[in-house]
N, C-alpha and C positions, 0 to 999 in steps of 0.2 A: 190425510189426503191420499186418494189413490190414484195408481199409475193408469196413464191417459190406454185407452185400447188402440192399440198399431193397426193402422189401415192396411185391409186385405192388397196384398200386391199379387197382381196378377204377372202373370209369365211375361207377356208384352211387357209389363211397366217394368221388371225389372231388367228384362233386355234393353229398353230402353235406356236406362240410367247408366249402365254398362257401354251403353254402345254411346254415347255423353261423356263418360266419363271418360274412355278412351280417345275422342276426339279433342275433349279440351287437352289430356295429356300430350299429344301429338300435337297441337296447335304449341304449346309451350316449345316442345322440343324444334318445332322447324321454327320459332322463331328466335330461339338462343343459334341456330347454323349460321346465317350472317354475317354476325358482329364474331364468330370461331375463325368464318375463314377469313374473312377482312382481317382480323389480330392473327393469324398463324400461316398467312399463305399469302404475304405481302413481302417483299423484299426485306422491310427492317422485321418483318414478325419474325422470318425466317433467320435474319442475323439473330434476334435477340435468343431464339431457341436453343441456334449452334453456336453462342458467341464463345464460352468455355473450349466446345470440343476444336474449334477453329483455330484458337489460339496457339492449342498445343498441338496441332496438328500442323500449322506452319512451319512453328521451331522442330520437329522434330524432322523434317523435306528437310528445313538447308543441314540442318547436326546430319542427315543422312548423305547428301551433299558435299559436305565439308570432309566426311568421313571418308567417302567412295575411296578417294585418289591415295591416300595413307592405307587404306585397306589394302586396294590395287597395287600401290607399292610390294606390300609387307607380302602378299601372296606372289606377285612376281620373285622377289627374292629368294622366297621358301623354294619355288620351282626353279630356278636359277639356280642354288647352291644343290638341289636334288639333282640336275642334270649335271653339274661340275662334280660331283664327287664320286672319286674312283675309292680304290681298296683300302685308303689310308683313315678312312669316314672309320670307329667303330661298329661293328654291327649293331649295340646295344642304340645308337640313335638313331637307326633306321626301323629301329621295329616296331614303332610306333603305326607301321603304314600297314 
């Protein structure tokens, strides 16, 4: 058996299938956009994408929260005892500054 002879394609024909070929590709792709933004650009699309980063980005507001006022202590203190302390303070714990 021999192989069939390939029909002459002229320059048109094969711009043509080219330029087909690229429309049904683009035909596909605008119509998978839709059903993207409907699932991703909807309120629960949008929870289900950040649901993880959301999570922990709550707990870590109030931990930061919780923590300020104890922080806010602990550095009033530090400044507190740096303004109360005259000559009797070591020099060696002051030279941290």
């Amino acid at each position: 058996m021999t192989a069939p002879t390939p029909l002459p394609a002229t320059p048109e024909m094969l711009r043509q299938a080219v330029a087909d070929g690229v429309a049904r590709y683009f035909a596909t792709r605008r119509a998978r956009v839709q059903p993207f933004v409907d699932r991703h650009f909807s309120l629960l699309g949008s929870a289900e994408i950040h649901r993880a980063a959301l999570g922990w980005d709550i707990l870590r507001a109030l931990a930061n929260i919780v923590l300020a006022g104890p922080h806010a202590g602990v550095k009033a203190a530090g400044s507190l005892a740096r303004a109360c302390s005259g000559p009797a303070w070591p020099h060696s714990a002051r030279a941290g500054r």
